[in-house]
C-alpha positions as CSV (number, residue, x, y, z in Angstrom):
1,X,-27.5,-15.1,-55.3
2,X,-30.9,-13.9,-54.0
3,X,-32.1,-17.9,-54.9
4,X,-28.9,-19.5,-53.4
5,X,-29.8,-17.7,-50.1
6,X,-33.4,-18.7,-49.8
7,X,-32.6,-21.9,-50.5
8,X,-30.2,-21.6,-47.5
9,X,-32.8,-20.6,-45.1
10,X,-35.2,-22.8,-46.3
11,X,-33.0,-25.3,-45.4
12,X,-32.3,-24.3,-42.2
13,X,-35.6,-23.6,-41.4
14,X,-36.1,-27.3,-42.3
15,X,-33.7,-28.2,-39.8
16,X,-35.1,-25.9,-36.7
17,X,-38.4,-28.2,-37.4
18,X,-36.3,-30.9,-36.9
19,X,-34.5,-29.6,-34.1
20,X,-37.6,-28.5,-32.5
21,X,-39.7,-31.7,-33.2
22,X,-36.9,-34.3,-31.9
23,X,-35.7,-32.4,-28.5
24,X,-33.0,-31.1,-29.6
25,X,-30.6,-28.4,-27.4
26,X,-31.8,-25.2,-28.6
27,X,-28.0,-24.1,-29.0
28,X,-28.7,-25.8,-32.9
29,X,-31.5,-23.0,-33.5
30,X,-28.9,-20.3,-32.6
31,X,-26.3,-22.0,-35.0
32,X,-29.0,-22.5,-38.1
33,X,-30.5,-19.0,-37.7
34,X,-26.7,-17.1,-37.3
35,X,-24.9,-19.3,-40.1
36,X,-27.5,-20.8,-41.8
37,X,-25.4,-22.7,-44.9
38,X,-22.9,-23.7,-42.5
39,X,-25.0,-24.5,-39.8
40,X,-27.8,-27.0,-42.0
41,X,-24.7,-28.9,-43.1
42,X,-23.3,-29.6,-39.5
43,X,-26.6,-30.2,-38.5
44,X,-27.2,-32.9,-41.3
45,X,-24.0,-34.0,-40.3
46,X,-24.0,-34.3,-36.7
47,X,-28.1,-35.3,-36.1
48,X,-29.9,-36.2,-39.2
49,X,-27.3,-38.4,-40.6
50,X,-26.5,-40.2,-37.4
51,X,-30.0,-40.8,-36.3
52,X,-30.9,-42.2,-39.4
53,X,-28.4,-44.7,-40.1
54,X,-28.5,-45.5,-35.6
55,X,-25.6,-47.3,-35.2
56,X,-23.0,-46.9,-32.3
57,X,-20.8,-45.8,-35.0
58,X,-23.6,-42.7,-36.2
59,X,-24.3,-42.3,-32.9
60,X,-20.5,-41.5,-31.9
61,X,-20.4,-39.7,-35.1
62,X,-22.9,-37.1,-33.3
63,X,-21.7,-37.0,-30.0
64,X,-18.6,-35.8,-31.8
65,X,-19.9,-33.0,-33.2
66,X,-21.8,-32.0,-30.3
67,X,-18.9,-31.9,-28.2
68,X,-16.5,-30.0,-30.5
69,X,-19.3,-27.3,-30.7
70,X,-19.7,-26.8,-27.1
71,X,-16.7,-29.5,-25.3
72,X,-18.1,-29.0,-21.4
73,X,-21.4,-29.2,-22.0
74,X,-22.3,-32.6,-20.9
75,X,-20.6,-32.3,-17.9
76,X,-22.2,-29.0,-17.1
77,X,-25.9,-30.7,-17.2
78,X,-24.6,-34.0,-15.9
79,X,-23.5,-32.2,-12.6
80,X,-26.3,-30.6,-12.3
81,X,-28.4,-33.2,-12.4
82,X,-26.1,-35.1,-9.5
83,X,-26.9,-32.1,-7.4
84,X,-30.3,-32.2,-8.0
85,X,-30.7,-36.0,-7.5
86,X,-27.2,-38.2,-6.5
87,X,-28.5,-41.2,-8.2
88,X,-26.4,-43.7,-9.2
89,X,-27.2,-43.0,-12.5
90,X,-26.9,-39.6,-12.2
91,X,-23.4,-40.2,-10.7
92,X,-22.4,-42.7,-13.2
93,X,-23.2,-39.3,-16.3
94,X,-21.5,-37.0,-14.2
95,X,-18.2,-39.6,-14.8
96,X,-18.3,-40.5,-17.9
97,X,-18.7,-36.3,-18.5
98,X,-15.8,-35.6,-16.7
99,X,-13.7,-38.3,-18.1
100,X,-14.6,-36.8,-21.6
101,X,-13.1,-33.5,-20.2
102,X,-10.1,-34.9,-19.0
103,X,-11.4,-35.1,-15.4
104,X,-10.3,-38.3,-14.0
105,X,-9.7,-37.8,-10.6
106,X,-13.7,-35.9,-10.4
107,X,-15.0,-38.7,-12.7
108,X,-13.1,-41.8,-10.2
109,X,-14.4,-40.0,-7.0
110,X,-18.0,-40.1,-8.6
111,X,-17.5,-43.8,-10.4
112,X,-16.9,-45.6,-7.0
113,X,-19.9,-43.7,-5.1
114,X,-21.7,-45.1,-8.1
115,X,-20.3,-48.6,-8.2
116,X,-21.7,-48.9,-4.2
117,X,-24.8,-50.9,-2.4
118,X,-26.9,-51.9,-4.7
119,X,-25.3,-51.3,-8.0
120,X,-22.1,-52.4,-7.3
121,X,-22.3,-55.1,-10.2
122,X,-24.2,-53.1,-12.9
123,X,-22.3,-53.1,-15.7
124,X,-22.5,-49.5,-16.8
125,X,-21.6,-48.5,-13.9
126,X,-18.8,-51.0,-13.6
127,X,-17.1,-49.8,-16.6
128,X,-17.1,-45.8,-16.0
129,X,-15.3,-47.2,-12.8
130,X,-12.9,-49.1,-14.8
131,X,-12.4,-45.9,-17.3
132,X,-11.9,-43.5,-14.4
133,X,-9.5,-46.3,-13.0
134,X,-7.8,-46.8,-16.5
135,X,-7.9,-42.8,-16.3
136,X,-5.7,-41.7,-13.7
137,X,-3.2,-44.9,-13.6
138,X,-4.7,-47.4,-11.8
139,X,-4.3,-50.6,-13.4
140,X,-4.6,-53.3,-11.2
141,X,-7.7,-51.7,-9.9
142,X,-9.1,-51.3,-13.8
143,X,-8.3,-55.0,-14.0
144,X,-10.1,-55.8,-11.0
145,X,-13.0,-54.1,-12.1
146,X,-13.0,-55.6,-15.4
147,X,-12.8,-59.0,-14.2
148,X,-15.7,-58.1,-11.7
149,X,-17.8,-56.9,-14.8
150,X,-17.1,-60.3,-16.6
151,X,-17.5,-62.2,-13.7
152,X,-20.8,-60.7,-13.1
153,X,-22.0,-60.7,-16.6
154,X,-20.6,-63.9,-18.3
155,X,-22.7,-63.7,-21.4
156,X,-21.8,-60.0,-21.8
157,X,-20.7,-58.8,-25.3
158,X,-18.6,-55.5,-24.5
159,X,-16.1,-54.4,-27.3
160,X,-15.3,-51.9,-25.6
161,X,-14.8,-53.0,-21.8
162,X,-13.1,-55.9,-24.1
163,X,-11.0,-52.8,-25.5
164,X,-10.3,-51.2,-22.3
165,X,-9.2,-54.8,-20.7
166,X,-6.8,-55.0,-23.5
167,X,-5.1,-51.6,-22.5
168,X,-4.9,-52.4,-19.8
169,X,-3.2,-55.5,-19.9
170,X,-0.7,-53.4,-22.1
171,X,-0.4,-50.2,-19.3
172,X,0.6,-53.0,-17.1
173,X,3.4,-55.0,-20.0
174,X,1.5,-58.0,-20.0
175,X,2.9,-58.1,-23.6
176,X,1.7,-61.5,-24.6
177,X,-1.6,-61.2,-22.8
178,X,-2.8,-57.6,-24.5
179,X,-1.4,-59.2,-27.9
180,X,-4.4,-61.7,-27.9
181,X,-7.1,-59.8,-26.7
182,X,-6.3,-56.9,-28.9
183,X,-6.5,-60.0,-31.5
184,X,-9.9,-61.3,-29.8
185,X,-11.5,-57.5,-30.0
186,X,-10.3,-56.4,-33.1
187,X,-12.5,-59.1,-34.8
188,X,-16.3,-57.8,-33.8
189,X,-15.0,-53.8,-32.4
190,X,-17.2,-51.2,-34.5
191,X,-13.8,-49.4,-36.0
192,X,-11.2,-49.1,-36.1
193,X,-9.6,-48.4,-32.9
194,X,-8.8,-52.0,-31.6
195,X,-6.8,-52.9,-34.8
196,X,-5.2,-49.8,-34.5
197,X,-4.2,-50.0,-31.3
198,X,-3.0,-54.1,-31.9
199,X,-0.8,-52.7,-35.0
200,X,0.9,-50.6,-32.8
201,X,1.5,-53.0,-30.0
202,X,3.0,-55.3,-32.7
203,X,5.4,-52.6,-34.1
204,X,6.6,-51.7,-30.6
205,X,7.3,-55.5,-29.9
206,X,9.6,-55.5,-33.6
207,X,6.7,-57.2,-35.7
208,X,6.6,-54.7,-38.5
209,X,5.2,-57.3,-40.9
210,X,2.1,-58.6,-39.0
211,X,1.4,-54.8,-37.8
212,X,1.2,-53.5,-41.4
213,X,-1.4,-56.0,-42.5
214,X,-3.1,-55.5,-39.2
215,X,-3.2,-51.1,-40.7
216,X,-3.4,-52.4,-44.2
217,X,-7.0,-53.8,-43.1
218,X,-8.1,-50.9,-41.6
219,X,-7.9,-49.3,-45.0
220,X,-9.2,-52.2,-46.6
221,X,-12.2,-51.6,-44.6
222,X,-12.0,-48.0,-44.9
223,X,-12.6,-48.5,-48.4
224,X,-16.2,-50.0,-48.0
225,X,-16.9,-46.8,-45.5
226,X,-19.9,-44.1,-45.8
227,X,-18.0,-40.5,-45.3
228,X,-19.1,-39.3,-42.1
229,X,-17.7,-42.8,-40.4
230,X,-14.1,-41.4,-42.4
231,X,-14.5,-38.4,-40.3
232,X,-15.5,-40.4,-37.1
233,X,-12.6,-42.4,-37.3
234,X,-10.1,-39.6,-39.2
235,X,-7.3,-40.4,-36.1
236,X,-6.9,-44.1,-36.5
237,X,-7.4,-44.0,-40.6
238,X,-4.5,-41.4,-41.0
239,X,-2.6,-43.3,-38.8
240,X,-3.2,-46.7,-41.0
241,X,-2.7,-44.7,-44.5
242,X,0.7,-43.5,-43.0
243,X,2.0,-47.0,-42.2
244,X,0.2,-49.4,-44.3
């Protein structure tokens, strides 16, 4: 036992180096040091793992984590930061936090100060505007903003402005219309969300056949995985494995 619980501090030590080394919130020193066993594995989980594999996937995997450990504190920092300089960028942080805490009223107010003067075509900032939109029920604006952000951008891959403009087409029963995109998105969207999302459109328009291959290749897919994508992705997976 004496062995097992060096090893665990060694290990978390390990991970404090790491911590300190690549900038990271000093929150994780608090975590390895109290739980250490517990707190190396999360910390493999939610940082190591994801920065070394660097995908949007990994890196999703991690912003995860980080928010289930402590749900408000991006938005915390982020309006901070608008207080200390209203950028546009510093706007456009502050509104994708706030969206994340279920703020979309905050987040819209923020998203079209942003979307102003200068930057009124950058594409970041475009799309927080179309989320906030998207957010508190405002279709036809969303649209609007999407089309702007295509129109401004033509050679643009966005799956997931592509996803959102998909939604939307659905929030606002344009059946046909959100059918094909979801279609178009699903093919090149990093998981499994768009597909997910397609299946279900299709079952609630009566096509149970063509929505159960849609969820029967999302566990196809799921198959060929690594685990901490599984747990990214646990939502939309459960959902397939329920209906495929």
């Amino acid at each position: 036992m004496p062995v097992l619980l060096g090893l665990h501090v060694l290990v978390a030590l390990a991970c404090a180096i790491h911590a300190v080394r690549t900038g990271q919130p000093m929150y994780w020193l608090f975590i390895l040091f109290i739980f250490p066993a517990l707190g190396s594995a999360v910390y493999v989980l939610a940082v190591i793992l994801p920065g070394a594999a660097g995908s949007a996937t990994a890196h999703k995997a991690r912003a995860a984590a980080q928010k289930a450990i402590d749900p408000g504190r991006e938005a915390r920092a982020a309006l901070t930061q608008v207080e200390i300089s209203r950028t546009p960028g510093s706007l456009k942080r502050a509104a994708d936090a706030l969206l994340e805490t279920g703020r979309g009223e905050d987040a819209l107010t923020l998203a079209r100060e942003a979307a102003s003067g200068a930057f009124a075509e950058d594409e970041g900032i475009l799309f927080t505007l179309a989320r906030a939109q998207f957010a508190t029920g405002q279709y036809d604006a969303a649209l609007a903003t999407l089309d702007t952000l295509r129109d401004a951008h033509p050679d643009l891959r966005h799956p997931e402005g592509h996803l959102l403009y998909a939604r939307t087409l659905e929030a606002l029963g344009r059946t046909g219309e959100a059918l094909t995109t979801y279609a178009a998105v699903a093919d090149y969207y990093p998981g499994p969300e768009a597909r997910a999302r397609w299946a279900m459109l299709l079952e609630q328009e009566g096509d149970a056949e063509t929505a159960r291959a849609r969820w029967q290749e999302i566990m196809a897919a799921a198959r060929h995985a690594p685990k901490f994508v599984l747990r990214t992705h646990r939502k939309w997976l459960d959902m397939a494995r329920s209906r495929a």
